[in-house]
Each structure stands twice: as structure tokens, then as C-alpha cells.
N, CA, C and O atoms as a printed pandas DataFrame, in Angstrom:
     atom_number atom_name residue_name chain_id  residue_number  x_coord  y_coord  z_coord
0              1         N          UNK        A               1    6.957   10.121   19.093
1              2        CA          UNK        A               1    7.194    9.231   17.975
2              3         C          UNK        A               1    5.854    8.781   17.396
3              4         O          UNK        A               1    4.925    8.532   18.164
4              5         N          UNK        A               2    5.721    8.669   16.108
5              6        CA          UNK        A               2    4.419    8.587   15.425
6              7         C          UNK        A               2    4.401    6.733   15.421
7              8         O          UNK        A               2    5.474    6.156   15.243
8              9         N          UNK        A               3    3.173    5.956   15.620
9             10        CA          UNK        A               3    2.854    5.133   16.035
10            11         C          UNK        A               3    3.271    4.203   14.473
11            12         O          UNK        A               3    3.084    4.795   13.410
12            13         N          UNK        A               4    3.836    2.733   14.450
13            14        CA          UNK        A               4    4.424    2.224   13.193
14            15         C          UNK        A               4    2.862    1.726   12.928
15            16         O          UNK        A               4    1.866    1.846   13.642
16            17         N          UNK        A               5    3.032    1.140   11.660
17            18        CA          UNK        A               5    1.864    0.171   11.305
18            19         C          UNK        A               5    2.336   -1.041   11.289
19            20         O          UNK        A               5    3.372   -1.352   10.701
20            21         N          UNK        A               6    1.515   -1.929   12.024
21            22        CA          UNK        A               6    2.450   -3.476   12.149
22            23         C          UNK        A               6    0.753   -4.290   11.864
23            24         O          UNK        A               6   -0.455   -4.075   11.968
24            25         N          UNK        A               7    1.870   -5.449   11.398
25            26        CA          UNK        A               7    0.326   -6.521   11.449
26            27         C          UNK        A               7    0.549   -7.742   12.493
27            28         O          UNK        A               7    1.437   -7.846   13.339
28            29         N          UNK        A               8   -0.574   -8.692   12.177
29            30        CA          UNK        A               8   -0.415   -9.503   13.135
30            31         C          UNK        A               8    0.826  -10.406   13.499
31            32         O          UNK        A               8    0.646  -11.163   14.453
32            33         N          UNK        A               9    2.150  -10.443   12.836
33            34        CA          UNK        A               9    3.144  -10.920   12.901
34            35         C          UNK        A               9    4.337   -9.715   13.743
35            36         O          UNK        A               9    5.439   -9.994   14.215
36            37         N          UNK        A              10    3.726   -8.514   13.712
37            38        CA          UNK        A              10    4.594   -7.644   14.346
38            39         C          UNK        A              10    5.393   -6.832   13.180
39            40         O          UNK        A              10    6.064   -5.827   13.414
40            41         N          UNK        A              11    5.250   -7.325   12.083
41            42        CA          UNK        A              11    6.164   -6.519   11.127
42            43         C          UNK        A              11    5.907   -5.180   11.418
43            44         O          UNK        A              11    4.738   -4.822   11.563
44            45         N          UNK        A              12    6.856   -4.362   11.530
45            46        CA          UNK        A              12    6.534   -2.776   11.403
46            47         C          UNK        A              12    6.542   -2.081    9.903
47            48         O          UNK        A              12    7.143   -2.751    9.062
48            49         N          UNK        A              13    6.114   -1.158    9.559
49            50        CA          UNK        A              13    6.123   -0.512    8.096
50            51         C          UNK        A              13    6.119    0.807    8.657
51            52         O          UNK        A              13    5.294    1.305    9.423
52            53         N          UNK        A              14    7.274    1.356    8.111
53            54        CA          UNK        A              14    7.246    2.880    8.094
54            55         C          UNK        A              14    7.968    3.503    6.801
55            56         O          UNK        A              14    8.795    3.001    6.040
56            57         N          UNK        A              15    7.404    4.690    6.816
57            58        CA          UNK        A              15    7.862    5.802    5.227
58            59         C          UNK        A              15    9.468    6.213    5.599
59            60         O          UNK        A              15   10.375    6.710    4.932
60            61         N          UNK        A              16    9.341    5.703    7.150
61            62        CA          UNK        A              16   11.747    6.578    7.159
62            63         C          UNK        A              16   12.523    5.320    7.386
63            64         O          UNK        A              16   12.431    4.201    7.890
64            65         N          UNK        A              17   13.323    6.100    6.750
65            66        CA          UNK        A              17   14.558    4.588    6.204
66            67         C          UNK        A              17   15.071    4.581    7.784
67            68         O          UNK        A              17   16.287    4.767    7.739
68            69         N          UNK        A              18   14.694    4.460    8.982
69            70        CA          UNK        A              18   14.905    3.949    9.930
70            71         C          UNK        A              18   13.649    3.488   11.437
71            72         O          UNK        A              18   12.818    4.317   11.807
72            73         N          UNK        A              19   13.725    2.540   11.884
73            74        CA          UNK        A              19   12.996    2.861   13.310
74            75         C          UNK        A              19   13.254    3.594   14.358
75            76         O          UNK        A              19   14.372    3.559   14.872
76            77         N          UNK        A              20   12.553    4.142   14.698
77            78        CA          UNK        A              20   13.559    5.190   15.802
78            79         C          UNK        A              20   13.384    4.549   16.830
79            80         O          UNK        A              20   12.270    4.078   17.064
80            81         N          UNK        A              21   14.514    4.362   17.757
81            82        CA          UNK        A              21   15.445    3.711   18.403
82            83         C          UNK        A              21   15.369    2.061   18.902
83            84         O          UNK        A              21   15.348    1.404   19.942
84            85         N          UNK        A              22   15.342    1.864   17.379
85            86        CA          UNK        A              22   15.585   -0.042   16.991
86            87         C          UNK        A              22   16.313   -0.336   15.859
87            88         O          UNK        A              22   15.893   -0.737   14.773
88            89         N          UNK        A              23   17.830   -0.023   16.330
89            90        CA          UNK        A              23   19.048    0.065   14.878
90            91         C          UNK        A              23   18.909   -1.379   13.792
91            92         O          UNK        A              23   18.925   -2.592   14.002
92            93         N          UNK        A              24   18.810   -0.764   12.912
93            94        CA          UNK        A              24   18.648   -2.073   11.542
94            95         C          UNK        A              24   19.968   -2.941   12.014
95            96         O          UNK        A              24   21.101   -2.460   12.050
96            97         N          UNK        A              25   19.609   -4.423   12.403
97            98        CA          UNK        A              25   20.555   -5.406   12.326
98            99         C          UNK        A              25   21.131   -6.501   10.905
99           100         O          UNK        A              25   22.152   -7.188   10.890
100          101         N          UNK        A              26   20.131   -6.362    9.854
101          102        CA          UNK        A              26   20.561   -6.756    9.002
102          103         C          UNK        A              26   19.165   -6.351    7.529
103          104         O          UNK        A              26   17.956   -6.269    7.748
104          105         N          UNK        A              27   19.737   -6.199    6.359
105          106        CA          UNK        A              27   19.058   -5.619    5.174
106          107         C          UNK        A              27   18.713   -6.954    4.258
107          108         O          UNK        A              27   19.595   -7.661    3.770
108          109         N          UNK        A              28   17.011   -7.238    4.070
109          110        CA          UNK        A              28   16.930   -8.222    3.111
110          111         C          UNK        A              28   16.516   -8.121    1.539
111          112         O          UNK        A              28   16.295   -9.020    0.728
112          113         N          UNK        A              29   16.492   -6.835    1.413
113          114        CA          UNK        A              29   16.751   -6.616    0.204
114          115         C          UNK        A              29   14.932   -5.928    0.034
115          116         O          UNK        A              29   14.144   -5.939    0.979
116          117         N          UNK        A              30   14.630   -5.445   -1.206
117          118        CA          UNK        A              30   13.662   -4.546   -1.644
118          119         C          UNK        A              30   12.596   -5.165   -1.796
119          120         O          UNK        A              30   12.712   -5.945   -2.742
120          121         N          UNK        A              31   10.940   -5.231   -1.013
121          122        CA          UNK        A              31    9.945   -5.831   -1.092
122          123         C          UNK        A              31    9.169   -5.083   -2.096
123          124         O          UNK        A              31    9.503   -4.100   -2.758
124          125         N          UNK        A              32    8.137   -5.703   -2.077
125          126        CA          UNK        A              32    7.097   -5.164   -2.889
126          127         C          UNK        A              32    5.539   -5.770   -2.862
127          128         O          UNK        A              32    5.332   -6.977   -2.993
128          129         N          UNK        A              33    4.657   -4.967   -2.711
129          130        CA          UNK        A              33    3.340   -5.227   -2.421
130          131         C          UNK        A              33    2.545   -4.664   -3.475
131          132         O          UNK        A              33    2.573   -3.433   -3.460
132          133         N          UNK        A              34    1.730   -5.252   -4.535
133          134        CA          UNK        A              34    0.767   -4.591   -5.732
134          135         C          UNK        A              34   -0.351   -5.330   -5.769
135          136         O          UNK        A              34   -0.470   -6.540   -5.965
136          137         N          UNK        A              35   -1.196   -4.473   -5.557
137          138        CA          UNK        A              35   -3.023   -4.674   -6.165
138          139         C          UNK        A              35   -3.266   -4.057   -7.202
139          140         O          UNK        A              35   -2.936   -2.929   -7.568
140          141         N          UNK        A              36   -3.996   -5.017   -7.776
141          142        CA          UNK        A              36   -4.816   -4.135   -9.293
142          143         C          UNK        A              36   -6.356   -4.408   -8.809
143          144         O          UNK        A              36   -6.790   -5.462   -8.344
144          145         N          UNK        A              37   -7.102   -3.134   -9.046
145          146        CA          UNK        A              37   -8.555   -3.168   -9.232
146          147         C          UNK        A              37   -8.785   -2.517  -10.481
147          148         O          UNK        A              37   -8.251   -1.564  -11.049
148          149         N          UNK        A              38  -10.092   -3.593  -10.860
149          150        CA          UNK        A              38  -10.707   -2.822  -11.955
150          151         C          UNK        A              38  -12.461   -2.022  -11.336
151          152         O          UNK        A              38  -13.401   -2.250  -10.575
152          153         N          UNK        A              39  -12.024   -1.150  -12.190
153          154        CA          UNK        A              39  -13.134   -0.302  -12.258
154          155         C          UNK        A              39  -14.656   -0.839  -12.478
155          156         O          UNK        A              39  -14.781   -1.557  -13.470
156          157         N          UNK        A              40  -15.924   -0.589  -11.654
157          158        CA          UNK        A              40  -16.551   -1.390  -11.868
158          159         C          UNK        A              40  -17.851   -0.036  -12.853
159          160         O          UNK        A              40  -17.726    1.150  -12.546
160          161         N          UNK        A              41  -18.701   -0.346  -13.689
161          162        CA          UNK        A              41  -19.508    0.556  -14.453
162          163         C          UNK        A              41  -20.134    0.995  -14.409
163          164         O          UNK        A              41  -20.397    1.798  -15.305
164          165         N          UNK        A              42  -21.251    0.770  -12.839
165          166        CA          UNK        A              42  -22.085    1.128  -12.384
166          167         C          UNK        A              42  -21.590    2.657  -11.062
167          168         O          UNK        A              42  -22.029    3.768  -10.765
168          169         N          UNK        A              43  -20.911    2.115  -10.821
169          170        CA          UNK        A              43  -19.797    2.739   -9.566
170          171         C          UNK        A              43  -19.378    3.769  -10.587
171          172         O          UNK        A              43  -19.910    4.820  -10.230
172          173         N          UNK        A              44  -18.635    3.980  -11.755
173          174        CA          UNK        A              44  -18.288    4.966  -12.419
174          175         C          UNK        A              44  -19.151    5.775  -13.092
175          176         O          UNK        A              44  -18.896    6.855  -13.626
176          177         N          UNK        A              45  -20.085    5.251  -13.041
177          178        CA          UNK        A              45  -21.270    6.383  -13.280
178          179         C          UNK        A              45  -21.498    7.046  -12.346
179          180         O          UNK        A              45  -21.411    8.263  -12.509
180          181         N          UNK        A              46  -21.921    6.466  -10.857
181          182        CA          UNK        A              46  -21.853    7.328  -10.493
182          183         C          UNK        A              46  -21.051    8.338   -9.856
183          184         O          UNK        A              46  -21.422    9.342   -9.248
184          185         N          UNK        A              47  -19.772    7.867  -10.116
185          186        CA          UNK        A              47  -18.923    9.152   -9.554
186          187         C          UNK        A              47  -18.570    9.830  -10.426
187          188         O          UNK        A              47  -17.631   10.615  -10.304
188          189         N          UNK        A              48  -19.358    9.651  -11.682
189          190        CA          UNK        A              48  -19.073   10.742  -12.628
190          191         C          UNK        A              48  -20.377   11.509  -12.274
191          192         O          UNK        A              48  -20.201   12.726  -12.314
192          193         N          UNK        A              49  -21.509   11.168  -11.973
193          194        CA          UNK        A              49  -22.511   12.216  -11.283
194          195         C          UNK        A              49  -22.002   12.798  -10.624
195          196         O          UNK        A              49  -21.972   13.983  -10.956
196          197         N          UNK        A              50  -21.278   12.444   -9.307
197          198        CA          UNK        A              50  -21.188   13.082   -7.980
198          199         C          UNK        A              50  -19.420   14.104   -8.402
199          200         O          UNK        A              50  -18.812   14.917   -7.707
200          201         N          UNK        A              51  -19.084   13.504   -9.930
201          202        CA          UNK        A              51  -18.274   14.881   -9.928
202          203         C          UNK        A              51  -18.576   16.080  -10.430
203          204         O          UNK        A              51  -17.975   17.138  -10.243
204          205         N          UNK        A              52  -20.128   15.756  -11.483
205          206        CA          UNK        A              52  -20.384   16.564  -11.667
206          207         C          UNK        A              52  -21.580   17.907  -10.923
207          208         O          UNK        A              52  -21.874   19.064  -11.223
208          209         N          UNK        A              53  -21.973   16.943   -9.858
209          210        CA          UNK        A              53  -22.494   17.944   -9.011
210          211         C          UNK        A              53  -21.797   18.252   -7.483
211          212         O          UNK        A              53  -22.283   18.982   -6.619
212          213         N          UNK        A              54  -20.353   17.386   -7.387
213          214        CA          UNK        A              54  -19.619   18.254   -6.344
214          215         C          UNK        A              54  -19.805   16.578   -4.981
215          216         O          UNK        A              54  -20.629   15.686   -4.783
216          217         N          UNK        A              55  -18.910   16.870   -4.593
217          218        CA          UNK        A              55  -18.543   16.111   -3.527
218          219         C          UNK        A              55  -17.649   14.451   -3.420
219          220         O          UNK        A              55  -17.526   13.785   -4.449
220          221         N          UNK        A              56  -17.313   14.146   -2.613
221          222        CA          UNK        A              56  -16.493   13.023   -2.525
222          223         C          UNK        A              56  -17.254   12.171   -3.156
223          224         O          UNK        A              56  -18.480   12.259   -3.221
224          225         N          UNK        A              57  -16.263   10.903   -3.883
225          226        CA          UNK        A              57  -16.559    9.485   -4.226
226          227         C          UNK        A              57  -16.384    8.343   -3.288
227          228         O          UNK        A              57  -15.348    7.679   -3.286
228          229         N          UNK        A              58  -17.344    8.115   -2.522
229          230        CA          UNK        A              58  -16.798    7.186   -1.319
230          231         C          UNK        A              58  -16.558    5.867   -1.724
231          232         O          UNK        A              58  -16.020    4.977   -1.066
232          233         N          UNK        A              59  -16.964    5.821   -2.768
233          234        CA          UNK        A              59  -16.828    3.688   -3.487
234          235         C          UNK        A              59  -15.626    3.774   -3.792
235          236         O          UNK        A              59  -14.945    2.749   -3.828
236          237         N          UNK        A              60  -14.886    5.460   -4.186
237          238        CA          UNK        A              60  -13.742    4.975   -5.116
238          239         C          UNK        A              60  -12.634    5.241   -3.641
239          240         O          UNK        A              60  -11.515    4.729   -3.662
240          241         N          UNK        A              61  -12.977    5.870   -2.723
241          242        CA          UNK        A              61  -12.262    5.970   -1.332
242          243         C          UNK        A              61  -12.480    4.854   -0.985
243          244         O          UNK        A              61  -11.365    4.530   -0.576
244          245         N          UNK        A              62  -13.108    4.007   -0.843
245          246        CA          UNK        A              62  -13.029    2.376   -0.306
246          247         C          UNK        A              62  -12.276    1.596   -0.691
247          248         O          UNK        A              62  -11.639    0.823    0.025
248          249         N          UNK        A              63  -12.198    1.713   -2.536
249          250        CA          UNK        A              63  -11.755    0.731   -2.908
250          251         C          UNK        A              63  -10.309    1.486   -3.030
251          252         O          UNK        A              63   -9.891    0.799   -3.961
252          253         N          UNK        A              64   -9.658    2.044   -2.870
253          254        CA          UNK        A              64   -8.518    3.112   -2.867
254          255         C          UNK        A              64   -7.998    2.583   -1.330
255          256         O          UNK        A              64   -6.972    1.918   -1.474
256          257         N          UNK        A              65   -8.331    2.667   -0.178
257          258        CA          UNK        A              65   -8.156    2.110    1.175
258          259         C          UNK        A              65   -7.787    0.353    1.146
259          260         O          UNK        A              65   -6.828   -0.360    1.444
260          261         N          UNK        A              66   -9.033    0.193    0.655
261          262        CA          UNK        A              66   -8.482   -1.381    0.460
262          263         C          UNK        A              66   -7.657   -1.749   -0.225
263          264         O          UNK        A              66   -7.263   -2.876    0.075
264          265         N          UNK        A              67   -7.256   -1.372   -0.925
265          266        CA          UNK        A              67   -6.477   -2.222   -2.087
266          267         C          UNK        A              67   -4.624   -1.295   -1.518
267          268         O          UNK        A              67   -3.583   -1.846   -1.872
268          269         N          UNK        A              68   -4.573   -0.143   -0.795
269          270        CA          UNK        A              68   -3.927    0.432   -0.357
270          271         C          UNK        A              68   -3.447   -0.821    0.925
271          272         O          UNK        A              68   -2.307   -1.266    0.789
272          273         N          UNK        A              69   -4.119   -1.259    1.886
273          274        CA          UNK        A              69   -4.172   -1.967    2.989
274          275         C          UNK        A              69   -3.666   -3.427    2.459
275          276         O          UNK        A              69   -2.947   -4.048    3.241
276          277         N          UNK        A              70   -3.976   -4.030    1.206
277          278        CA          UNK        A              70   -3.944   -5.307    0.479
278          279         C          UNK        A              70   -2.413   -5.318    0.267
279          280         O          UNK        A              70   -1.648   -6.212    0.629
280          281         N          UNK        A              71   -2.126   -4.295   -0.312
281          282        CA          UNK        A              71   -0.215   -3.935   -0.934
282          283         C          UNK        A              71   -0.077   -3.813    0.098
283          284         O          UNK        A              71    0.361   -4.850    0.597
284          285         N          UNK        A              72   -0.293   -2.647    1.135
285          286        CA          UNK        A              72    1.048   -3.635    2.030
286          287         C          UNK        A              72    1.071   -4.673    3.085
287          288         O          UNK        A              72    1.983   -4.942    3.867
288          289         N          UNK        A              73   -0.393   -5.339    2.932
289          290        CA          UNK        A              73    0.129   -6.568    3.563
290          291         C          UNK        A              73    0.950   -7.488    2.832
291          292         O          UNK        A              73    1.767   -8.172    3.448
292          293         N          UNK        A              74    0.817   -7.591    1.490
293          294        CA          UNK        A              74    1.647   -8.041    0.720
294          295         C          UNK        A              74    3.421   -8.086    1.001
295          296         O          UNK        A              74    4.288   -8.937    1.200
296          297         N          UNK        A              75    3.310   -6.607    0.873
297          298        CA          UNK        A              75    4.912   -5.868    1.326
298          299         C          UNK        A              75    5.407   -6.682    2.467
299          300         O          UNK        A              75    6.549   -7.131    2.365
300          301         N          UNK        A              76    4.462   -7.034    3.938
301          302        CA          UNK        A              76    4.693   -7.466    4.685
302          303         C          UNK        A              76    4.764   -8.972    4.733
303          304         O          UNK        A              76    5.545   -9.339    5.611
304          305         N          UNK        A              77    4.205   -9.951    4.077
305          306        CA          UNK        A              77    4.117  -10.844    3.692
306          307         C          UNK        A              77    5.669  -11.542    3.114
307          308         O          UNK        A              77    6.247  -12.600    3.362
308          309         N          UNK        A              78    6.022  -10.209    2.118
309          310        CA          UNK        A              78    6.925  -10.722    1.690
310          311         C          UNK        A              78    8.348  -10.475    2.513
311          312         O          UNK        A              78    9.246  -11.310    2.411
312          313         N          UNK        A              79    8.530   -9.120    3.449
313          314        CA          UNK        A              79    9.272   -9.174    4.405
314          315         C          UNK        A              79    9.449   -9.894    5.233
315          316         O          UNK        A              79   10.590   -9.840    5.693
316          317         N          UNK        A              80    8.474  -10.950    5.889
317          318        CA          UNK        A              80    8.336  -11.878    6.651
318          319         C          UNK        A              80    9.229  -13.157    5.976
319          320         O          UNK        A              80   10.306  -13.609    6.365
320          321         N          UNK        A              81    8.421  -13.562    4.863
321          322        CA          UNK        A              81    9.170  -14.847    4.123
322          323         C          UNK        A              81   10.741  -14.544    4.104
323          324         O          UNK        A              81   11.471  -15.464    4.474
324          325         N          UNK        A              82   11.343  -13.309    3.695
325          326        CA          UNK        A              82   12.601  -13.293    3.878
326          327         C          UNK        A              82   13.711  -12.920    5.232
327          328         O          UNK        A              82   14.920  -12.693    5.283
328          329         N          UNK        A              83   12.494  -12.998    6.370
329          330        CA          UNK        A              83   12.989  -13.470    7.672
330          331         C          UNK        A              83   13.040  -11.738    8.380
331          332         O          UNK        A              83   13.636  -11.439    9.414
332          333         N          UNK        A              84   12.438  -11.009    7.708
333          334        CA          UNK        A              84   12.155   -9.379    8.469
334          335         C          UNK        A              84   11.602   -9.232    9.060
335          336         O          UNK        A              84   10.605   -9.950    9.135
336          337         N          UNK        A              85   11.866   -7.921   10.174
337          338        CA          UNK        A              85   10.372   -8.647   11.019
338          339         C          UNK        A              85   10.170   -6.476   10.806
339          340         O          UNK        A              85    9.567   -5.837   11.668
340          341         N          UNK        A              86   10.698   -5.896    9.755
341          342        CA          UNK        A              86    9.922   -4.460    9.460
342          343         C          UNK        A              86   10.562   -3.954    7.810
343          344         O          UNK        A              86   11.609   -4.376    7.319
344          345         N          UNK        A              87    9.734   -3.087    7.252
345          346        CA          UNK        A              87   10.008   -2.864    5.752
346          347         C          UNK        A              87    9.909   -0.915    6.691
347          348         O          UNK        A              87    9.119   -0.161    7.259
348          349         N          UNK        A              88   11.452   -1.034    6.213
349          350        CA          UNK        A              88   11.463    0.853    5.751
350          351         C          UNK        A              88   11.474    1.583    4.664
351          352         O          UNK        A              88   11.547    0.982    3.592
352          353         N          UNK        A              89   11.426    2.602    4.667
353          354        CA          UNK        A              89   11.478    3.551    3.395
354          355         C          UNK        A              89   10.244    2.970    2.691
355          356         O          UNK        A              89   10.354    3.192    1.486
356          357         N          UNK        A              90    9.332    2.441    2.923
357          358        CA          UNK        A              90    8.104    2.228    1.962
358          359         C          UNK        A              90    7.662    3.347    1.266
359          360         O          UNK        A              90    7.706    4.455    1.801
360          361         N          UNK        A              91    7.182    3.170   -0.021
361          362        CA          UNK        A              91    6.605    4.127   -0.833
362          363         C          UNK        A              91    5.785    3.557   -1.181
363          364         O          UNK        A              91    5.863    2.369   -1.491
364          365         N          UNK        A              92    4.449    4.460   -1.242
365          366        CA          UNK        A              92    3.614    4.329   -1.998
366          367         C          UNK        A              92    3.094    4.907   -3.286
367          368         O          UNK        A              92    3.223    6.092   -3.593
368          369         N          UNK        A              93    2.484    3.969   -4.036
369          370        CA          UNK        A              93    2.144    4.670   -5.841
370          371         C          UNK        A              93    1.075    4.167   -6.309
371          372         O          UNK        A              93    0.724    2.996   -6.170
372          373         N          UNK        A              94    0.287    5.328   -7.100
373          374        CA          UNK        A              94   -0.988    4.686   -7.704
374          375         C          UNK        A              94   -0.917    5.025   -8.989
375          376         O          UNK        A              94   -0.477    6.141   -9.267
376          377         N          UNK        A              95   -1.317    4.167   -9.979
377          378        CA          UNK        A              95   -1.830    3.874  -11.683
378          379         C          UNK        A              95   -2.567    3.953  -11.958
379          380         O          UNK        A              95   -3.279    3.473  -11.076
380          381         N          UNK        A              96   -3.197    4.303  -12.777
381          382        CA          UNK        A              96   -4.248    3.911  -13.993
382          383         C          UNK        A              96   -3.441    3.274  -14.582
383          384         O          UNK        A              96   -2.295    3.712  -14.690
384          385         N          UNK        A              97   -3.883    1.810  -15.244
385          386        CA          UNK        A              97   -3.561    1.073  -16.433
386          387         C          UNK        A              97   -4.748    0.426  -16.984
387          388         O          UNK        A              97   -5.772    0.442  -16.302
388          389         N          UNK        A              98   -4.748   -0.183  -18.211
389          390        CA          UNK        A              98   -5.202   -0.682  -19.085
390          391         C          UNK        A              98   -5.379    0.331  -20.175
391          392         O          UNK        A              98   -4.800    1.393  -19.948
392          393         N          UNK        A              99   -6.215    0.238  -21.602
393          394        CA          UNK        A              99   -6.551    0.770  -22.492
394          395         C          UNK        A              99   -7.264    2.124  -22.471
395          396         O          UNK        A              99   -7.036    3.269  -22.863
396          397         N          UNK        A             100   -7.930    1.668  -22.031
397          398        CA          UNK        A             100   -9.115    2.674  -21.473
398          399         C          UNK        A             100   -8.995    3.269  -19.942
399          400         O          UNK        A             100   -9.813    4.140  -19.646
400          401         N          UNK        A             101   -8.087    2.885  -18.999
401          402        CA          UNK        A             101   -7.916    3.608  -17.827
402          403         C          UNK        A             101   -9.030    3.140  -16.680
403          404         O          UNK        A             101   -9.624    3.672  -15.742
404          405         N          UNK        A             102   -8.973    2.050  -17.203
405          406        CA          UNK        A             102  -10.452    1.217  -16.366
406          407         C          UNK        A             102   -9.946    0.324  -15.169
407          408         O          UNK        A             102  -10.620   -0.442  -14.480
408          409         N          UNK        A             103   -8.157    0.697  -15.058
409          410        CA          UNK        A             103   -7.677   -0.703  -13.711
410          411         C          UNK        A             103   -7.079    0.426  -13.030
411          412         O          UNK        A             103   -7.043    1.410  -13.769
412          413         N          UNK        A             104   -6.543    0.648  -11.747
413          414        CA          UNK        A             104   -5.871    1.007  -10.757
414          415         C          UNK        A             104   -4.761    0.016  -10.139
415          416         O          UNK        A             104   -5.014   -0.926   -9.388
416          417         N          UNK        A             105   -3.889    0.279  -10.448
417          418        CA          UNK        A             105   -2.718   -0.229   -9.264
418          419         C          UNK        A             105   -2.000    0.227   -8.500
419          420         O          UNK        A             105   -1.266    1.149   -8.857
420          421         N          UNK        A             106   -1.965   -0.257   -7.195
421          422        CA          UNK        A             106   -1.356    0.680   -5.917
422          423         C          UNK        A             106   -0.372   -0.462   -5.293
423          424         O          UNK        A             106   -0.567   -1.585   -4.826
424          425         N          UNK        A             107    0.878    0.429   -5.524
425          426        CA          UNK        A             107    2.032   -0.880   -5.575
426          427         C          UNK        A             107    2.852    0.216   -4.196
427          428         O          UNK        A             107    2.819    1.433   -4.014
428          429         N          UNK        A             108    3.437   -0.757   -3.544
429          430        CA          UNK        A             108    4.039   -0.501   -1.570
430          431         C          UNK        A             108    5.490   -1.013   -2.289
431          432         O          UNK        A             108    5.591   -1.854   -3.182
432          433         N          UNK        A             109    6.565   -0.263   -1.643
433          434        CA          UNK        A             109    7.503   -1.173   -1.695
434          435         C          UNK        A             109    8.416   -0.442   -0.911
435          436         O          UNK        A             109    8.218    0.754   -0.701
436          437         N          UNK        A             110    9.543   -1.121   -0.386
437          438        CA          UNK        A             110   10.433   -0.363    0.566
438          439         C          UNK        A             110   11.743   -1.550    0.669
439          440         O          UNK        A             110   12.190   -2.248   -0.241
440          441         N          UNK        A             111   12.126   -1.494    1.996
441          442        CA          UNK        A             111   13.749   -2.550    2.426
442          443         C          UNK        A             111   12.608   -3.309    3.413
443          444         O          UNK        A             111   11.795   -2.785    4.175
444          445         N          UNK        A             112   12.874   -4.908    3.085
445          446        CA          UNK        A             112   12.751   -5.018    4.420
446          447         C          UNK        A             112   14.086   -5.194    5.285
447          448         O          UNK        A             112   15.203   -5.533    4.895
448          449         N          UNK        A             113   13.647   -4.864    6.578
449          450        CA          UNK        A             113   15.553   -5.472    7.461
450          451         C          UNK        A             113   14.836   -6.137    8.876
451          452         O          UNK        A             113   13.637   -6.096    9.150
452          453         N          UNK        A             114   15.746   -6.657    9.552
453          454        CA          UNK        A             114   15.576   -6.970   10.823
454          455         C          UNK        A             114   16.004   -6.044   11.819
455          456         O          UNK        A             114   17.216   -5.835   11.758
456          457         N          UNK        A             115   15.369   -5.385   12.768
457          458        CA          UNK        A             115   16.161   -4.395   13.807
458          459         C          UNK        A             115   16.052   -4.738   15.092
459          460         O          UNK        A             115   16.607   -4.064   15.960
């Protein structure tokens, strides 16, 4: 069995609409966890260098991790307040928004239930 992600409250988060072998005792309805980052100008320069001569963007892998880690503590946050102690079926999704494509949002969301 692949190891859950839980935080310091114990919430579990997993991508399958079940825990394996901890039957859902009750459904609190659909959470949701969203970060927005904006793009910073110095940082996009240079990963427009480093795309144009080849290799990973590690500022934009950082801030992609974090803000990934931020949603779903959120997710979990909000599973908790409504008395869950795990969110299944989580999905994850990432944006570009604004005008110019200068924000990122990475929004978590799933069930939370009690099992």
C-alpha cells in the first residue's frame, strides 16, 4: 500500500476515492485548497535563459512545490473544520491567470469523509 500524505492533525489525502482498509464512515462534502503565485521578473528572465539554453527551472520547481504543499494544506484545513479526519479523490490543477499570464494557481480539491 502506497504511504497516505497526512499532516500534523492526521488528516490523510489520497488521489483514490477510498482508504484502503479504513471504510468511509461518513461524507462531508467537497473541499478545496487554492494558491495563487505571481510571477516574479527577475526569476522569469531567467528561466527564459535557461529555456533557451536547455535545462530545468528550479525557482519555478520551488515555487510549483510550494504553493502545491500550501493547497493542500488548505484542502486539509478545510476537511478538518468540517470534522474529517481524510479528503479522497483529491485532484490536482494548475493555471495561468491574469492578463498577461503572470499568476499561477494550483487549486487541490477532493471529499472530505471520516473513516
Amino acid at each position: 500500500m502506497a504511504r497516505e500524505w497526512k499532516d500534523a492533525r492526521g488528516i490523510i489525502v489520497t488521489t483514490t476515492p477510498t482508504v484502503e482498509g479504513q471504510p468511509i464512515q461518513e461524507y462531508y462534502g467537497i473541499v478545496v485548497g487554492e494558491v495563487i503565485v505571481g510571477a516574479n521578473l527577475f526569476r522569469d528572465l531567467f528561466a527564459n535563459i535557461r529555456d533557451i539554453v536547455g535545462g530545468r527551472s528550479g525557482s519555478y520547481e520551488r515555487i510549483l512545490s510550494k504553493a502545491r504543499t500550501q493547497a493542500i494544506e488548505e484542502l486539509q484545513a478545510e476537511a478538518a473544520s468540517r470534522g474529517g479526519n481524510a479528503v479522497v479523490g483529491v485532484d490536482l490543477d494548475y493555471e495561468v491567470i491574469g492578463d498577461t499570464g503572470s499568476m499561477l494557481m494550483v487549486s487541490a480539491s477532493g471529499t472530505a469523509v471520516r473513516v
